[in-house]
TORGUZA-414786 format. One record per residue: residue in one letter; chain; x, y, z of N, C-alpha, C, O, CB in turn. Coordinates in steps of 0.05 Angstrom, whole numbers, plus 5000, padded with zeros to 4 digits. Atoms other than C-alpha are relative to their C-alpha. Glycine has a CB too. Layout:
N
- resn;chain;n.x;n.y;n.z;ca.x;ca.y;ca.z;c.x;c.y;c.z;o.x;o.y;o.z;cb.x;cb.y;cb.z
- a;A;X;Y;Z;X;Y;Z;X;Y;Z;X;Y;Z;X;Y;Z
...
***
This chain:
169
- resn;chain;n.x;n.y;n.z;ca.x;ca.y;ca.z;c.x;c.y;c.z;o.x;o.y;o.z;cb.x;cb.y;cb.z
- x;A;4976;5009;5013;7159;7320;5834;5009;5022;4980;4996;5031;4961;4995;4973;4985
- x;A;4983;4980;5019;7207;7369;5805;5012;4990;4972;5028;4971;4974;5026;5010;5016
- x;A;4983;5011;5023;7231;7356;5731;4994;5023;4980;4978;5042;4981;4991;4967;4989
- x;A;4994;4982;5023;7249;7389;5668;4991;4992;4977;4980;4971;4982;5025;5005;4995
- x;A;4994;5015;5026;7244;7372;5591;5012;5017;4987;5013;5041;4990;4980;4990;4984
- x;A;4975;4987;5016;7294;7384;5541;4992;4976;4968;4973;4961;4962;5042;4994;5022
- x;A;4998;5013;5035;7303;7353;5465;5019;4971;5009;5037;4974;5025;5022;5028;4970
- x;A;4990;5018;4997;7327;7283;5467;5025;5001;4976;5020;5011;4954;4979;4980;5002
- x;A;4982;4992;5010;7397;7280;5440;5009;4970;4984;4991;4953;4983;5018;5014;5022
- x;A;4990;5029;5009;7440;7216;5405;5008;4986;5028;5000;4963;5034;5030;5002;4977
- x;A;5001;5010;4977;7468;7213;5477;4975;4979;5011;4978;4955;5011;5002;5023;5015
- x;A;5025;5014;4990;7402;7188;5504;4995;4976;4989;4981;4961;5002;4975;5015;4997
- x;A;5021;5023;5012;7386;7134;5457;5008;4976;5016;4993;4959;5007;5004;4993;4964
- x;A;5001;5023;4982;7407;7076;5507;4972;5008;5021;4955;4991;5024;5035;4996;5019
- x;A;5035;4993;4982;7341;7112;5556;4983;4994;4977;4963;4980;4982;4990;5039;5012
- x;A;5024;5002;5022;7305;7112;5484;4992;4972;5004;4968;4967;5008;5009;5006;4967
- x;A;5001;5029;5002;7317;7036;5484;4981;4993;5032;4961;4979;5034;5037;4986;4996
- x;A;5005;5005;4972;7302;7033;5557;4963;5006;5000;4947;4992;5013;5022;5023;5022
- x;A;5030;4995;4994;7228;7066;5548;4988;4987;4965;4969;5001;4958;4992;5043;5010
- x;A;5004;5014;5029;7215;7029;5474;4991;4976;5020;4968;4973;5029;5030;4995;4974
- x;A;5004;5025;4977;7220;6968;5521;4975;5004;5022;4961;4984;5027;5031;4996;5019
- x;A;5020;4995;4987;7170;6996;5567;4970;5011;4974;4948;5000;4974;5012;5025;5025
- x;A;5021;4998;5012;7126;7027;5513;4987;4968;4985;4963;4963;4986;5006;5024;4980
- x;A;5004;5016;4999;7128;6961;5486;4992;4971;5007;4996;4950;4995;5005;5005;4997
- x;A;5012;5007;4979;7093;6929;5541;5019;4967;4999;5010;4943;4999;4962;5003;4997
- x;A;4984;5035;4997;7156;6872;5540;5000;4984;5028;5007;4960;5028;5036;5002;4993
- x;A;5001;5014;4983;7148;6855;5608;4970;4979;5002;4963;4956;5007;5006;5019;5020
- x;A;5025;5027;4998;7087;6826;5606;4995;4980;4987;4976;4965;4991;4976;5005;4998
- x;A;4989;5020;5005;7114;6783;5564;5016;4975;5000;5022;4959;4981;5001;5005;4997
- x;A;4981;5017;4978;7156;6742;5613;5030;5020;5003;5036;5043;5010;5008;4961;4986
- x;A;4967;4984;4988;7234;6753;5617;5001;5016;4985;5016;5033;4995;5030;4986;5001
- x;A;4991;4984;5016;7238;6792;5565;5024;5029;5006;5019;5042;5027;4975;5006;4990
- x;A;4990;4983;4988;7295;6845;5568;4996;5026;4988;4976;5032;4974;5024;4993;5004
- x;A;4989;4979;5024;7325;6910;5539;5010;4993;4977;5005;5002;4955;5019;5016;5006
- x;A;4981;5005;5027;7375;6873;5497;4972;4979;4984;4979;4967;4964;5040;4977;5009
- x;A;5020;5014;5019;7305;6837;5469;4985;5021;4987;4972;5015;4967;4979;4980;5014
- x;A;5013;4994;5018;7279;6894;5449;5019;5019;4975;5013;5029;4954;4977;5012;5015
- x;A;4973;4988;5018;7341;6924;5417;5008;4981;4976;5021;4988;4957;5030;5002;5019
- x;A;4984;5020;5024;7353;6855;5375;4964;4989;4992;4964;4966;4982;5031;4968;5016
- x;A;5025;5006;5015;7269;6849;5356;5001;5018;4974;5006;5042;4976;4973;5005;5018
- x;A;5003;4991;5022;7262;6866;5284;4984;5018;4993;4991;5035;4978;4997;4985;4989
- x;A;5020;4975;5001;7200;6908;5287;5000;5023;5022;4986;5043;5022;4971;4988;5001
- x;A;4995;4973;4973;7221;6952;5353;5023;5009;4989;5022;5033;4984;5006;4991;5037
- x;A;4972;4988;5014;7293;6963;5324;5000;5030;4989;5017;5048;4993;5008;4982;4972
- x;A;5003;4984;5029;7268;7009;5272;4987;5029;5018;4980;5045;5001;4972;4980;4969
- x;A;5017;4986;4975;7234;7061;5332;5027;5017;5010;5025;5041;5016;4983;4976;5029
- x;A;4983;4984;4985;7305;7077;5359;5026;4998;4994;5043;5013;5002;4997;4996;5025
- x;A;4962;5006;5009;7372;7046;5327;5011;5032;4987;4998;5050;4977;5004;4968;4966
- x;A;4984;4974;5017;7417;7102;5300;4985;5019;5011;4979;5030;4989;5001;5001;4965
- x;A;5016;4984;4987;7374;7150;5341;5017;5033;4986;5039;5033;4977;5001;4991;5038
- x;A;4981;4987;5020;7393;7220;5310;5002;5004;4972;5022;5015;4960;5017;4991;5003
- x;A;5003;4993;5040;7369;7221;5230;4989;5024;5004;4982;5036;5025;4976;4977;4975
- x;A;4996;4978;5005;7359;7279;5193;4964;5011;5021;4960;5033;5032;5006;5003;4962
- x;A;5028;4999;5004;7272;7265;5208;4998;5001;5041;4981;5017;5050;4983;4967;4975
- x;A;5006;5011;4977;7277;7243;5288;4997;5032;5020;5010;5053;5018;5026;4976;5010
- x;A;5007;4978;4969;7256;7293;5348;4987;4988;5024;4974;4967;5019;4978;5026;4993
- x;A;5007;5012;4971;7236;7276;5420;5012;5017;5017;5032;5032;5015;5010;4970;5006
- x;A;4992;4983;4969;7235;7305;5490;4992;4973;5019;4975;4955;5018;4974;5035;5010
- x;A;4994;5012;4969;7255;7274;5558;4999;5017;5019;5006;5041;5020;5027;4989;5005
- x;A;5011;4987;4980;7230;7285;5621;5033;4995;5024;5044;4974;5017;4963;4984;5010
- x;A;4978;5000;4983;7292;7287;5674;4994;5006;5031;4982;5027;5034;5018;5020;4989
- x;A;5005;4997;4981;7285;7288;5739;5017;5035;5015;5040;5042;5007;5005;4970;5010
- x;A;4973;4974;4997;7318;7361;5771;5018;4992;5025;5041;5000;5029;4985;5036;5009
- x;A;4983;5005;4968;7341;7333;5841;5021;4981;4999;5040;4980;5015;4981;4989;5027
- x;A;4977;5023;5007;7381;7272;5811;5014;4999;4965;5031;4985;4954;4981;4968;5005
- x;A;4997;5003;5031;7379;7291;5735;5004;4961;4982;5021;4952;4966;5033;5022;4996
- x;A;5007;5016;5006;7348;7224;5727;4985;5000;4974;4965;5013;4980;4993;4995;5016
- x;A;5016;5007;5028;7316;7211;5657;4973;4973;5013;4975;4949;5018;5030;4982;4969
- x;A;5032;5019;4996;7235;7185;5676;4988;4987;4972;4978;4964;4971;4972;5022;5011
- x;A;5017;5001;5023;7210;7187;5608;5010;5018;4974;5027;5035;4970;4972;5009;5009
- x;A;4994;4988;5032;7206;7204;5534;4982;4993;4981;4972;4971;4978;5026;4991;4986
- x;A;5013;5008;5013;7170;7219;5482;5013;5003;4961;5028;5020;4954;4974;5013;5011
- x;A;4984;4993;5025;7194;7220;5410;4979;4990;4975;4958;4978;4979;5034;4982;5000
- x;A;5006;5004;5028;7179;7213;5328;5018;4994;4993;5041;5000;5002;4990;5017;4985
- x;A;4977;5012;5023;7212;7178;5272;4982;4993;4982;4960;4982;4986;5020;4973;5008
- x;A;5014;5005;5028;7193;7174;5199;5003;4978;4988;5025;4974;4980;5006;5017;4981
- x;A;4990;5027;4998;7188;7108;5186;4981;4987;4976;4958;4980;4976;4997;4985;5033
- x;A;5011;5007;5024;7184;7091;5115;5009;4975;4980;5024;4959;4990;5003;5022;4988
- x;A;4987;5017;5015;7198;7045;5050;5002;4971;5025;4992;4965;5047;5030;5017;4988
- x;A;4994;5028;4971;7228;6976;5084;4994;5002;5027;4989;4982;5040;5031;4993;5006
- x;A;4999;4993;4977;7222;7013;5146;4974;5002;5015;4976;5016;5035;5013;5021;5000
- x;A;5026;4986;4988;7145;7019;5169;5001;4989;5017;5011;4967;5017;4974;5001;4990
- x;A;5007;5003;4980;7129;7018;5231;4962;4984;5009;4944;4976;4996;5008;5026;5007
- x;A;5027;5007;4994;7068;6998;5264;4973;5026;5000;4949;5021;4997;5004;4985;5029
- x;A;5016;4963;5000;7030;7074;5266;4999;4998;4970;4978;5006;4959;5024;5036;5014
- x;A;4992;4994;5025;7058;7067;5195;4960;5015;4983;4941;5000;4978;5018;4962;4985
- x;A;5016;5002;5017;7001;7110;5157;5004;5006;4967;4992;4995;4949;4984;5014;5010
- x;A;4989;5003;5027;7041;7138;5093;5027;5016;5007;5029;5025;5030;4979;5012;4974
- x;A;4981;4990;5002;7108;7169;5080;5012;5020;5005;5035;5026;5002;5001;4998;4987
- x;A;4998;4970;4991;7092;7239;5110;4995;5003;5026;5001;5024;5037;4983;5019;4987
- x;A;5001;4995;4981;7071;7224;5171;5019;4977;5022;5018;4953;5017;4973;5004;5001
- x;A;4985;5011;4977;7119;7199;5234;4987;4990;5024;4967;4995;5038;5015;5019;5008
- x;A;5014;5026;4973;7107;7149;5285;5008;5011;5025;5032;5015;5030;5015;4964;5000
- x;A;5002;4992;4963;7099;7171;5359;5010;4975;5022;5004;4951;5017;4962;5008;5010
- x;A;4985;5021;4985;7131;7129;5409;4999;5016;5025;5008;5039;5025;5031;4989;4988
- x;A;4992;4992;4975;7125;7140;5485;4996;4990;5027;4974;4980;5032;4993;5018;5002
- x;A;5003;5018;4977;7140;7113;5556;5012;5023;5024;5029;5041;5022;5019;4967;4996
- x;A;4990;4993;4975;7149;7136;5624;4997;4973;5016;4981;4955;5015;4984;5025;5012
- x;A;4996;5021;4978;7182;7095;5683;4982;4989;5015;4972;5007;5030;5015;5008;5017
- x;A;5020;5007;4989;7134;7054;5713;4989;5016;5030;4966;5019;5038;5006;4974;5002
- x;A;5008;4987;4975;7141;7091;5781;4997;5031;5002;4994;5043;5023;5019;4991;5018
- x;A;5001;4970;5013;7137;7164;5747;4966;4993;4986;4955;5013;4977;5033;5008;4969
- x;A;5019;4992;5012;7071;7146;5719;4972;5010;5009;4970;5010;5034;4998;4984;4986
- x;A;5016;4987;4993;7006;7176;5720;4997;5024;5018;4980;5028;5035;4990;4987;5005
- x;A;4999;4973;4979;7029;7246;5749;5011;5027;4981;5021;5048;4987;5027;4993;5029
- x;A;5008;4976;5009;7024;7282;5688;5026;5002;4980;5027;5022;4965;4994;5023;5023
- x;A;4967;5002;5016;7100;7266;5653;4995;4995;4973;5009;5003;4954;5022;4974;5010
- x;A;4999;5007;5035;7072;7236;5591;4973;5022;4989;4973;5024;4964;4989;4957;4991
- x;A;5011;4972;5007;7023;7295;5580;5014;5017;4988;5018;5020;4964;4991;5015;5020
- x;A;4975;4981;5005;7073;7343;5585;5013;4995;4971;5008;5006;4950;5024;4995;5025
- x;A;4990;5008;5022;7118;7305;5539;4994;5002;4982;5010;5008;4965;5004;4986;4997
- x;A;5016;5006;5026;7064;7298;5488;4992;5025;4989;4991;5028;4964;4975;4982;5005
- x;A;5010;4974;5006;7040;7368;5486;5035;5016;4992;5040;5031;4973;4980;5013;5032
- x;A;4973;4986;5017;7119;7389;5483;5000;4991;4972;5005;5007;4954;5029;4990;5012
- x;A;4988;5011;5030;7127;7348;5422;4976;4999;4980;4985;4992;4958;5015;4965;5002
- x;A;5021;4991;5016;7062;7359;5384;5006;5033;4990;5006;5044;4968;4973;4997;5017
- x;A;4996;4964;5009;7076;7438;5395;5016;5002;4983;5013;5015;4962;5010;5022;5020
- x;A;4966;5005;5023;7151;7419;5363;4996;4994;4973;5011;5004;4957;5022;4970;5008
- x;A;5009;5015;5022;7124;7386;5307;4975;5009;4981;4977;5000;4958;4995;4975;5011
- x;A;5033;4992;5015;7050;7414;5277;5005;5018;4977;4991;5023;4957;4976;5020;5024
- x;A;4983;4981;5028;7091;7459;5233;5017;4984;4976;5023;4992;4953;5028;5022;5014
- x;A;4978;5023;5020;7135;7398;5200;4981;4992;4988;4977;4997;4964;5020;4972;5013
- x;A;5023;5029;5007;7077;7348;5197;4971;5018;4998;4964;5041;5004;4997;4969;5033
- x;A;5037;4989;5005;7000;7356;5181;4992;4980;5027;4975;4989;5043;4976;4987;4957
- x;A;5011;5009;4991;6995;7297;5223;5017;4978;5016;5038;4973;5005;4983;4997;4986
- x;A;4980;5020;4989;7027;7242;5272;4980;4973;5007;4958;4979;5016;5018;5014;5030
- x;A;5003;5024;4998;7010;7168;5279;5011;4990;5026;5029;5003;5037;5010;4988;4979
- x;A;4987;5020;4991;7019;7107;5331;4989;4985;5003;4968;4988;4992;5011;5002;5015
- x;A;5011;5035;5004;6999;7038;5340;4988;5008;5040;4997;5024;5057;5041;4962;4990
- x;A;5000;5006;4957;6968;7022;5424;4983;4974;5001;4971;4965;4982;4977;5032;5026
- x;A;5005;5028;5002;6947;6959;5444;4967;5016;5012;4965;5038;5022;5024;4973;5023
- x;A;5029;4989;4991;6863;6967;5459;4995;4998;5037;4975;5010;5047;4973;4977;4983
- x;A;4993;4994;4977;6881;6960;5534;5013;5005;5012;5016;4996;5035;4999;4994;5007
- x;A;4984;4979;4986;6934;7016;5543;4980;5011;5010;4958;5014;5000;5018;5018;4985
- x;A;5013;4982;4982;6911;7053;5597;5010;5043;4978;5002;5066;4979;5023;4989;5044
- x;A;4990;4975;5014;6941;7112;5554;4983;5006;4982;4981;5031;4978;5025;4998;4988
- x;A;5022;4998;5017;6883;7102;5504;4976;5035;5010;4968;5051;4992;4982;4964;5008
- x;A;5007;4975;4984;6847;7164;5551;5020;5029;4990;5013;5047;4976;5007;4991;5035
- x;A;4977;4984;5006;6904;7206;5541;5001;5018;4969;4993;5040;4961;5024;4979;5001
- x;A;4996;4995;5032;6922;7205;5465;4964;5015;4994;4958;5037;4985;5010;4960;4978
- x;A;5030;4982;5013;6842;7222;5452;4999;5024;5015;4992;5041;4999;4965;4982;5006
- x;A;5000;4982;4985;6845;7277;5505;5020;5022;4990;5020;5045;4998;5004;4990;5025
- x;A;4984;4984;5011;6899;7306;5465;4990;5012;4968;4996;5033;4957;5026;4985;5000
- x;A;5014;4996;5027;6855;7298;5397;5010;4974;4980;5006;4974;4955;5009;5033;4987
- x;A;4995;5025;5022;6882;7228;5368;4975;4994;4998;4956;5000;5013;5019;4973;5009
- x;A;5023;5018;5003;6834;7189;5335;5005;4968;4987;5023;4962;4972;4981;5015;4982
- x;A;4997;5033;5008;6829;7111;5322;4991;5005;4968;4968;5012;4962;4976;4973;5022
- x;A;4994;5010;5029;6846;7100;5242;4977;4985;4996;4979;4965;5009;5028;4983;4994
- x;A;5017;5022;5002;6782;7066;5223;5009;4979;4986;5019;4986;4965;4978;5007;4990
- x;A;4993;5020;5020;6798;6998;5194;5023;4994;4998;5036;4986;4978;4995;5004;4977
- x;A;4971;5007;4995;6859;6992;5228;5008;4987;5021;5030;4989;5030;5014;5019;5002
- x;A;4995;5021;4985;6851;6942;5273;5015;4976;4998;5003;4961;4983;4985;4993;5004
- x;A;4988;5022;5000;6901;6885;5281;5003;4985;5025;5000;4995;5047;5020;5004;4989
- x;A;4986;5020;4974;6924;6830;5329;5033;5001;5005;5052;4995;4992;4994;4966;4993
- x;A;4964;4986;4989;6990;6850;5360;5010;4974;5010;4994;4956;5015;5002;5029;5032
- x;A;4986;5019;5003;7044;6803;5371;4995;4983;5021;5005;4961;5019;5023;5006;4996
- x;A;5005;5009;4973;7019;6782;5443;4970;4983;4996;4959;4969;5012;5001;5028;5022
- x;A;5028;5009;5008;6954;6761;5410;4979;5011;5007;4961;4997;5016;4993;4978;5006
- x;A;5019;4989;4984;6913;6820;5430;4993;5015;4981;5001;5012;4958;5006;5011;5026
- x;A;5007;4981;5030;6882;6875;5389;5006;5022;5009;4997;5032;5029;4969;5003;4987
- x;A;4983;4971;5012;6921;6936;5371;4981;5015;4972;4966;5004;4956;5040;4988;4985
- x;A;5015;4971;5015;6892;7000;5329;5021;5026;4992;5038;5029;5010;4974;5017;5027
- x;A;4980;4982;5005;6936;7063;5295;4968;5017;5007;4944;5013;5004;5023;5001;4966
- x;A;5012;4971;4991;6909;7131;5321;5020;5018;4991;5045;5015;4990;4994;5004;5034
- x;A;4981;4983;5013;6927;7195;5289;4991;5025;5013;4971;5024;5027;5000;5000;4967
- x;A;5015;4982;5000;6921;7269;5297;5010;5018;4979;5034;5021;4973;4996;5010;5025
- x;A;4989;4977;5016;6917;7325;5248;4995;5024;5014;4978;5033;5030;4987;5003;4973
- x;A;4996;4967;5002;6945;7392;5245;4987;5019;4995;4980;5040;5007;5012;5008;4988
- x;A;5017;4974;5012;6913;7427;5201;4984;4974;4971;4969;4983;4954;5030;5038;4984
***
């Protein structure tokens, strides 16, 4: 599979919404849609107004259809605003999904290693929340995250979720 990455733009943020909804494992939540995760109070805050001064992200595009598979992005997500990664005011929350039929062929690697390289100079360190049976759990440690000790919770599905971080320097 041929594809590119590039910097995710304001354009994009309807795909942002589109893989928020997938990182947010809403289907396995019954009907759930896009427009549910666009009007949930605690996903909102991940991608609305996509485009502040703090936000960066790369998308993976397909080259033969210039399809958008995937994306991975940050947002500083502070004050009223914390997120679930939330660890303090300096570090930005990680967010990332690829299309269910794009996965496991190496897209969210890529992504992740683009946007770590982008970033290790801004930040000391980046955050995100994963449920304890993402298959992505492999991944993020293979890159050097580590599970937040004492940061275990029960995620909204009634399962147990953990923030993992990695430092820079």
């Amino acid at each position: 599979m041929d594809y590119f990455i590039r910097l995710v733009t304001q354009q994009d943020e309807l795909f942002l919404w589109q893989m928020l909804y997938e990182a947010a494992h809403m289907a396995e939540e019954g009907n759930l849609t896009m427009q549910d995760a666009m009007n949930h109070p605690d996903l909102t805050k991940y991608v609305k107004n996509w485009g502040l001064k703090d936000d960066i992200g790369f998308i993976a595009i397909l080259k033969t259809n210039n399809q958008p598979v995937g994306a991975a992005w940050l947002r500083l997500l502070i004050g009223e605003n914390k997120g679930y990664g939330y660890l303090n005011d300096q570090t930005p929350e990680l967010a990332i999904a690829i299309l269910p039929q794009y996965r496991n062929q190496g897209i969210g690697t890529q992504l992740l290693t683009h946007l770590l390289a982008a970033v290790k100079t801004f930040y000391s360190s980046v955050s995100l929340s994963i449920r304890a049976t993402n298959p992505a759990l492999g991944l993020y440690k293979r890159l050097g995250f580590e599970v937040v000790a004492g940061s275990e919770t029960i995620n909204r599905i009634g399962g147990m979720s953990f923030k993992m971080k990695i430092d820079f320097y």
